[in-house]
C-alpha positions as CSV (number, residue, x, y, z in Angstrom):
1,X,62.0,54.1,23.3
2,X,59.2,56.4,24.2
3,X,60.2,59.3,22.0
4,X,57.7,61.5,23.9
5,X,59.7,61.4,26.9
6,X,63.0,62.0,24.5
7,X,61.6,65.0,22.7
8,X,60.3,66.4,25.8
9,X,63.9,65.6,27.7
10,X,66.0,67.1,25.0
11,X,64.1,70.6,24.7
12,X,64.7,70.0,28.3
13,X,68.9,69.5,28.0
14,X,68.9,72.1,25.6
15,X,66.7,75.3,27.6
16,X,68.6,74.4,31.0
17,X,71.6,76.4,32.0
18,X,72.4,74.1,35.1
19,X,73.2,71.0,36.3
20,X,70.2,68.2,34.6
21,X,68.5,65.6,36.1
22,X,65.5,62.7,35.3
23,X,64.2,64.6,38.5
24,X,64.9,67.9,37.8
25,X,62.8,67.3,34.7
26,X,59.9,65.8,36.6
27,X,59.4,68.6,39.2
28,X,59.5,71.2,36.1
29,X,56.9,69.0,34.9
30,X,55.3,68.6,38.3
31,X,55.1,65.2,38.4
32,X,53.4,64.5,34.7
33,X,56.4,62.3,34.1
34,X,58.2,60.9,36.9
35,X,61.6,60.5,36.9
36,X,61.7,56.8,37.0
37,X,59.8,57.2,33.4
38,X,63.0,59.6,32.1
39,X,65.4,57.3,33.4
40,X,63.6,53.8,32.1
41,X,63.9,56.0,28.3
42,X,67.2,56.7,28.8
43,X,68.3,53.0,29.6
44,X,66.4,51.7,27.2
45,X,67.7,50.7,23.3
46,X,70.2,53.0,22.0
47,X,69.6,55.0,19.0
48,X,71.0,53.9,15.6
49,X,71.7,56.2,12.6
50,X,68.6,54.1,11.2
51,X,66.2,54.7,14.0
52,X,67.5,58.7,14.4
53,X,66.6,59.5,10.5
54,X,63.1,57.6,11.3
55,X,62.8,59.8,13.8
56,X,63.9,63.6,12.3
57,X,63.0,62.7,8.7
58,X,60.4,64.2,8.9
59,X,60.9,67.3,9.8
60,X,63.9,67.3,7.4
61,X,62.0,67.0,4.5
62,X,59.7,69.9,5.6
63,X,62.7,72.4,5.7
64,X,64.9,70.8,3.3
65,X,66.0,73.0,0.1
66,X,67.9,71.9,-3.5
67,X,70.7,74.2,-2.3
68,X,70.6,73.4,1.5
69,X,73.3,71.0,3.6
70,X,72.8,69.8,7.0
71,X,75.7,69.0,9.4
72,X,75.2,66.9,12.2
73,X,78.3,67.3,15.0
74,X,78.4,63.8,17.5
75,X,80.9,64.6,19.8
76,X,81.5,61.2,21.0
């Protein structure tokens, strides 16, 4: 998974107050990432609890404090 293109597609998901699309992103992007790239990331391998706290650990452990909880919400 190019976690480039998922960083870059969730700030994307998360600033848009309309409908989203793989080519919406690309013309915001004009083109940098097209949105066959966005959709190949989004097909491909499906994120495991292992592979997520690879991915945000991190940045948790910059912010994380003796007396601190995080709660994670998966709606699915």
């Amino acid at each position: 998974m190019n976690y480039n293109i998922l960083d870059l597609y969730s700030d994307y998901l998360l600033s848009s107050f309309g409908q989203t699309t793989a080519t919406g992103l690309a013309r915001l992007l004009e083109g940098e990432i097209s949105h066959d790239q966005v959709t190949r990331m989004l097909a491909s391998e499906k994120l495991t609890a292992k592979t997520w706290w690879k991915l945000v650990k991190p940045q948790v452990r910059q912010i994380e404090r003796e007396d601190g909880v995080m709660i994670v919400d998966d709606p699915l």
